[in-house]
N, C-alpha and C positions, 0 to 999 in steps of 0.2 A: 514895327520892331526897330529899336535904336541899335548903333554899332558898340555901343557902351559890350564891355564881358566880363564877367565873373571869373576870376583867377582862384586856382582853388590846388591845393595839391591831392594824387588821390588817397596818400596815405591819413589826410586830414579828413577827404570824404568818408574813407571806413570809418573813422574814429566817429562822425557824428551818424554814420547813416547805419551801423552796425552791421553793414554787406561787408566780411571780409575775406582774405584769401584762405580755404581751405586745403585738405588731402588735396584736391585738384580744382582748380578753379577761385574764382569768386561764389559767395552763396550767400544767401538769406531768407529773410521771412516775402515774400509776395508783397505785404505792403511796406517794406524799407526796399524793396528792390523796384524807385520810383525808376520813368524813365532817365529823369533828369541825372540819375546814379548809373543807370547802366550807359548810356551816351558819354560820360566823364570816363567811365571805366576802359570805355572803347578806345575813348579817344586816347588814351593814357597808354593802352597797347598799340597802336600802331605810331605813335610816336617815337615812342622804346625801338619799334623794331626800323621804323626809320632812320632815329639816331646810330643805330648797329648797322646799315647800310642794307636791311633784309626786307627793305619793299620799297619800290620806285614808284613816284610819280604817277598816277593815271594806272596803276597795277589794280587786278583785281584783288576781292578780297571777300572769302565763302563764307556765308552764312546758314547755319540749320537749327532744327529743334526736335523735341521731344512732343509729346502730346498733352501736355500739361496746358490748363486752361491760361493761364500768362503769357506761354509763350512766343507767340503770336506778336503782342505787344512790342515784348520785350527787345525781336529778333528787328520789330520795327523802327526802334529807339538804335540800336546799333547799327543800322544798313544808313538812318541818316549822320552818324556819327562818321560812317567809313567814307561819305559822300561829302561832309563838311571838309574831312580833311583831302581831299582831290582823288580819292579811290575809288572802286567802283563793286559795288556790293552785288556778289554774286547769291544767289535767292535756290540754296539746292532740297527748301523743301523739307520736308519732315521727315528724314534720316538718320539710321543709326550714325553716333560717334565713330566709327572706328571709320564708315563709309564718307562720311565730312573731310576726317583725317589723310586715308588716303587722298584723297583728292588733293587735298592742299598740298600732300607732299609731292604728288607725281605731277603738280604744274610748277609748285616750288611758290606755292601763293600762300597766305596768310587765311588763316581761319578761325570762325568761332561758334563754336555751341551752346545753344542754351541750352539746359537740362539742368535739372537736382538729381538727375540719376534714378536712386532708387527712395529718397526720401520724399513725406508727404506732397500733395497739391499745395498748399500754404508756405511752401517754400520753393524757391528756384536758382537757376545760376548761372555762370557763363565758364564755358572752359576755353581759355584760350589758346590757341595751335602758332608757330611760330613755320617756317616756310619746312621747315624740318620734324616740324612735329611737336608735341605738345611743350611746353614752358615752365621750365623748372623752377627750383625755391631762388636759384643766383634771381634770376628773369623776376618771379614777381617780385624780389628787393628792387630792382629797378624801377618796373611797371609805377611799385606805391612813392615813389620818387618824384614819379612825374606832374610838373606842375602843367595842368590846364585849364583853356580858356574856353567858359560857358557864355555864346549869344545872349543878352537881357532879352526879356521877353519871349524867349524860346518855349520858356513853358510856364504853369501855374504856379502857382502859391503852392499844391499839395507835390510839386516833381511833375508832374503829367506834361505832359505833350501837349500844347494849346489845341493843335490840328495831328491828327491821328497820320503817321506814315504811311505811302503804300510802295508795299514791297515790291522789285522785281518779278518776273514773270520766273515761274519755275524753270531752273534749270536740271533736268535728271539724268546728267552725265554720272554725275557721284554716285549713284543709285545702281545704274548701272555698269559705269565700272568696278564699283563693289562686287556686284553677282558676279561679272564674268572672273575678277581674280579667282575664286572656288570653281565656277564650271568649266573655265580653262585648266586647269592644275589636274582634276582628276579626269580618269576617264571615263567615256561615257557610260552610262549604265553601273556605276561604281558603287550606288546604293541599292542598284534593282532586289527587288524582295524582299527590303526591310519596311516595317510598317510603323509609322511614326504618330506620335500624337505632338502637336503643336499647340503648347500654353500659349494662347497669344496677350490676352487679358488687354493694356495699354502701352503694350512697346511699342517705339518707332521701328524696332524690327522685325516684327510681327510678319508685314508683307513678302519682304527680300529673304527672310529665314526659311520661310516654305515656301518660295521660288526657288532658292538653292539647293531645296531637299530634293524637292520634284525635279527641278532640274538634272541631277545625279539619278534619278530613277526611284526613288522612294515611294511609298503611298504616304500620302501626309494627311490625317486628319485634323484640322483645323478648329478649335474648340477653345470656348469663354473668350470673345474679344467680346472690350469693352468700352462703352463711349467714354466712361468717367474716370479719371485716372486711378489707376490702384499702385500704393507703394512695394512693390517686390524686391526685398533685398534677399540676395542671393546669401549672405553671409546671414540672417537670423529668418528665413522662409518661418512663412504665416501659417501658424496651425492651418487652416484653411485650405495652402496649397497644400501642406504633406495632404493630407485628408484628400483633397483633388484628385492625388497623382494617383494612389493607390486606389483608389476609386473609379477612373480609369483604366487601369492596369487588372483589375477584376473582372469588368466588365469587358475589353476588349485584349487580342493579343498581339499587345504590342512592343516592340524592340525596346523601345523608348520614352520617354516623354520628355520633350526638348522646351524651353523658354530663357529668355534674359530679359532683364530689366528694364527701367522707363527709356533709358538712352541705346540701348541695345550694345553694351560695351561685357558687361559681368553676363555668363551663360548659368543656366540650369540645365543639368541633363540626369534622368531617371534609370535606374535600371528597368527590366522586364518588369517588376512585380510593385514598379512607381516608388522606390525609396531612392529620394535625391542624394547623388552623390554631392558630398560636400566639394567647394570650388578648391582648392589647395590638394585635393585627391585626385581630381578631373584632371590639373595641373598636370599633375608627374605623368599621367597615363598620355595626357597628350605629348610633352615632350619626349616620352619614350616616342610614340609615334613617328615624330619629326626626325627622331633619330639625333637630340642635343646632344653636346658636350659639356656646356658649361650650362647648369642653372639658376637663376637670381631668383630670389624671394623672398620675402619679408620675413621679419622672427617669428611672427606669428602660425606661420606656415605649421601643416605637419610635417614631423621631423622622418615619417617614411623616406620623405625624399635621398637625405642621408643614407637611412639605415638600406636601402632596396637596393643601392651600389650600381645602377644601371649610367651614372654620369661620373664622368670624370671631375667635376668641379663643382660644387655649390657654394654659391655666396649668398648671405643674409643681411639685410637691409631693415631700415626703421618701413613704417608702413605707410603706402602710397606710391602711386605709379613712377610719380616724379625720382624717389627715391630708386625705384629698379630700374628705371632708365639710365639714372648716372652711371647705377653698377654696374651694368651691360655694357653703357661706355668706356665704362673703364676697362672692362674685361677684354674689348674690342683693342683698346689702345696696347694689351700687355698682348696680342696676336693670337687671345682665344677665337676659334672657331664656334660656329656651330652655335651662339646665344641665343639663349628665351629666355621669359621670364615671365613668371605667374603670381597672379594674387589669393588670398584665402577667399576672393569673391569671385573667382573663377576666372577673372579678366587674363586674357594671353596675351601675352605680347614677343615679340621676334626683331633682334636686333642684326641677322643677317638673313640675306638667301638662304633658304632652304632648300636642295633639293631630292629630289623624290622619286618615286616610279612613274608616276604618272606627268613629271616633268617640273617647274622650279615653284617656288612660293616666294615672293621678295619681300623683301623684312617689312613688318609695319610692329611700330615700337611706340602705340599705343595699345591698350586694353582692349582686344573682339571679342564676341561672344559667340562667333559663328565657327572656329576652326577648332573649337573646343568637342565639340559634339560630333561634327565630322571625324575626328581622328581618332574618337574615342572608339566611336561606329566602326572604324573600318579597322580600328587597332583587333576588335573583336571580331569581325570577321575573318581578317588576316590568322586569325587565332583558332575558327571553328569554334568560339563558345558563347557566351552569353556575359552581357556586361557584369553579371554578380560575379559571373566563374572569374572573368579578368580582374575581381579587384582582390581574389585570393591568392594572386600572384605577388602580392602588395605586402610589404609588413606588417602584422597588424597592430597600428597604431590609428584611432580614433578621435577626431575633434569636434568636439560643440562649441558653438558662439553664440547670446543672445546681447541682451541691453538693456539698461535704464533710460527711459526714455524720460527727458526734462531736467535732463541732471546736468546742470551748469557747467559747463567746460572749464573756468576756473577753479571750483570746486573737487571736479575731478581731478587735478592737477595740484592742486595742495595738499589734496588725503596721502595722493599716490606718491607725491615727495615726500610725505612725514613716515611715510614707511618706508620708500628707500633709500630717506637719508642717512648719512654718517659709513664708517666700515660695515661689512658684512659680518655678521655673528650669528650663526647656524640658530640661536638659541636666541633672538631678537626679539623684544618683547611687545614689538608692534606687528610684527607679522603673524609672529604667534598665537596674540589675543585674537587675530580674527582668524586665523587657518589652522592655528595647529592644533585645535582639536578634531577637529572632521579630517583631516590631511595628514597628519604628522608632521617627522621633522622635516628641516630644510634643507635641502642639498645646496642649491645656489638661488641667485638674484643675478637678473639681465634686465640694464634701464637702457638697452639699447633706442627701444619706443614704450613707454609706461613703463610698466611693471610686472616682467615676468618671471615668476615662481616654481624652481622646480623642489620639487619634492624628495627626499631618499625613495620613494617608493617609485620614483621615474615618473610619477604624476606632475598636472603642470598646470597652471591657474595664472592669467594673465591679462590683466589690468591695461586700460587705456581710453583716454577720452577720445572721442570721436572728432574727425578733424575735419567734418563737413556738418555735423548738427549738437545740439546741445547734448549729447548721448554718452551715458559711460558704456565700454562694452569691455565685456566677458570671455574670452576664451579658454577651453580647458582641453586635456589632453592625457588620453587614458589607454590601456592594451586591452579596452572592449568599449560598443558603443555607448550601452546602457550607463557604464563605469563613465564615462565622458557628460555625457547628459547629466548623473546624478550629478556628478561634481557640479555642474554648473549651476543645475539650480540651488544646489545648496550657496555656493557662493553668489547667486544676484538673490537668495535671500539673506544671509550674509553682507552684502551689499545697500539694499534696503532701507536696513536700519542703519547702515552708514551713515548714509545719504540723510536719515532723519536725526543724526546725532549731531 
């Protein structure tokens, strides 16, 4: 190997290697996410957070993953990136995100995730955590700024690694300081007699989620892990799973049926009879729980949160974690109490101490999937009823989401500007041509994030590309579920033929 290096900016490597920043993270297809691209990528954050004075010399610096066939690799191409630049790559192992997170923030280290979350095996990603927690839109303007220098000979012709890394020895501090946040916080036996079904399918949380159960006193039955990875998005769940849960839920009697996705950051939780509550519904039920003031969440959310009158504040935000984080900051800066903040994919997040009966929760202001289902559980218990009974406490207001899958993110983006460009006009003849006849007329137009349409009927139809995969998605919003549903299919058939016009 010569000392000769390769200077490259990395906003120049997105441009040729098509790994770019998404909703959260860096992301791409498995074969443009060479190592030679994630080593550049790495290097490019810890320099950023170098230049901001947020990691010293000889500091460590956490690394984990998802169970996705890549990432292995990938996590190994970045521990030598964190060790080129004089740090020292902490190895915690195949853990949920949220449990990474904490971590990095309660030593005040720098962290990074590989994961795609909940999209296919053919794709994957890195989420980058800053000593503070995850890294906003400001941060990756700077990140794709940064010019770095690649060793000649480092690696092949195709990106690859000449000589394959070897990681650090596990360290399962993360892991376990994860579990004991939750079996510290409540009291013992806090779940005793509820009996639980555990999706586990290919989450990295799979293990620590029914440790926590059982831990509180649960029966946890533990059912479909799987070697190969399966993509579970919480926000457009797989015929397959509904079918699962209720299927379960017939055959056995149980409270619940709990799971989150590949990174274990977005939750699933079931009622009794296995119909998954949607994540933006779980939301509000949990922050009643927590007892918030102030709510953050994305436009996309359902608008119960509003209309149920149990918080004092709610702010709306474009969609992505990044985005509810700044608003919680800010909300923090104007002396609100009490913040969380939830996604329509069920991810929670907590921008203060919480505290409780059973003693404090301290803020983690990233996305878990684990304090979702606990609060939901114990909101219903506290309540003497069954999670169906608690959601008719709720407004009834209904959301569906599905998606076009392969639908070019620019193309997304051009349709959905030709419709809501120019003034609003109730009576617009692009919006019209494709909704107003299934829908009626138009009450308003929100481009806060896409394109959201509400209705005079108080119905609502909301356009947006997807800002981690080639995906247009769909959400709609109705005063029943079936009314919810219908809308939607009719509009991603409506969509469709967009898409082929």
């Amino acid at each position: 190997m010569t000392d000769k290096k390769e200077r490259i900016t990395i906003a120049d490597l997105m441009a040729q290697s098509r790994v770019g920043f998404g909703t959260s993270g860096a992301r791409g297809l498995v074969a443009d996410m060479s190592d030679r691209v994630c080593y550049a990528y790495t290097l490019g954050f810890l320099q950023y957070l170098a230049a901001q004075g947020q990691v010293a010399t000889g500091s460590p610096v956490a690394i984990a993953g998802d169970y996705r066939s890549s990432t292995p690799r990938i996590m190994g191409a970045a521990a030598l990136a964190i060790e080129a630049l004089g740090y020292r790559p902490v190895n915690c192992g195949f853990i949920p995100t949220p449990a990474l997170t904490l971590y990095g923030i309660t030593g005040a280290i720098p962290s990074l995730m590989v994961t795609g979350s909940h999209i296919p095996d053919d794709r994957n990603g890195i989420k980058f955590n800053r000593p503070d927690g995850e890294i906003l839109k400001h941060d990756e303007a700077a990140i794709r700024s940064q010019r770095v220098e690649i060793p000649a000979g480092l690696f092949s012709h195709d990106g690859m690694l000449k000589r394959a890394p070897t990681l650090p020895k596990e360290n399962p501090q993360a892991c376990q300081d994860y579990r004991q946040r939750y079996l510290d916080l409540f009291p013992q036996g806090a779940l005793q007699g509820c009996r639980i079904a555990l999706y586990e399918h290919s989450s990295v949380a799979r293990q620590v989620m029914g440790d926590i159960f059982e831990g509180l006193g649960a029966e946890v039955t533990r059912l479909h892990r799987s070697k190969a990875f399966i993509p579970v998005d919480t926000e457009a769940v797989r015929p397959e799973d509904i079918e699962l849960a209720q299927k379960w839920a017939l055959t056995h009697n149980f409270d619940a049926v709990i799971s989150a996705d590949g990174d274990g950051d977005r939750p699933l939780i079931s009622d009794e009879q296995g119909h998954w509550l949607r994540g933006d519904v779980a939301g509000i039920l949990c922050a009643r729980y927590l007892g918030a003031d102030c709510v953050v969440t994305p436009v996309s959310s359902n608008s119960a949160v509003e209309k149920c009158g149990w918080f004092k504040r709610v702010d709306r935000t474009r969609i992505g974690s990044p985005y509810v984080i700044e608003a919680m900051h800010s909300a923090l800066r104007e002396g609100v109490n009490n913040v969380v903040g939830y996604e329509a994919n069920g991810g929670f997040l907590s921008a203060t101490d919480i505290e409780l009966e059973g003693g404090r929760l301290p803020a983690l202001p990233t996305r878990d999937a684990v304090i979702v289902p606990l609060a939901i559980l114990l909101l219903a218990r506290g309540a003497g009823c069954t999670i169906s009974k608690l959601l008719t406490q709720l407004p009834q207001r209904f959301t569906h989401s599905d998606r076009l899958k392969n639908f070019p993110t620019e193309l997304s983006r051009s349709r959905i500007a030709a419709l809501s460009s120019g003034d609003f006009d109730r009576d617009s003849a692009a919006v019209a041509s494709l909704f107003g006849a299934p829908f009626g007329r138009v009450k308003s137009l929100d481009t806060t994030d896409g394109l959201r349409i509400t209705f005079e009927s108080d119905e609502v139809v909301h356009l947006r590309p997807s800002g981690n995969a080639p995906e247009l998605r769909c959400y709609t919003e109705a005063g029943s579920a079936p009314r919810a549903a219908e809308m939607n299919r009719i509009s991603m058939e409506i969509l469709a033929r967009w898409g082929d016009s």
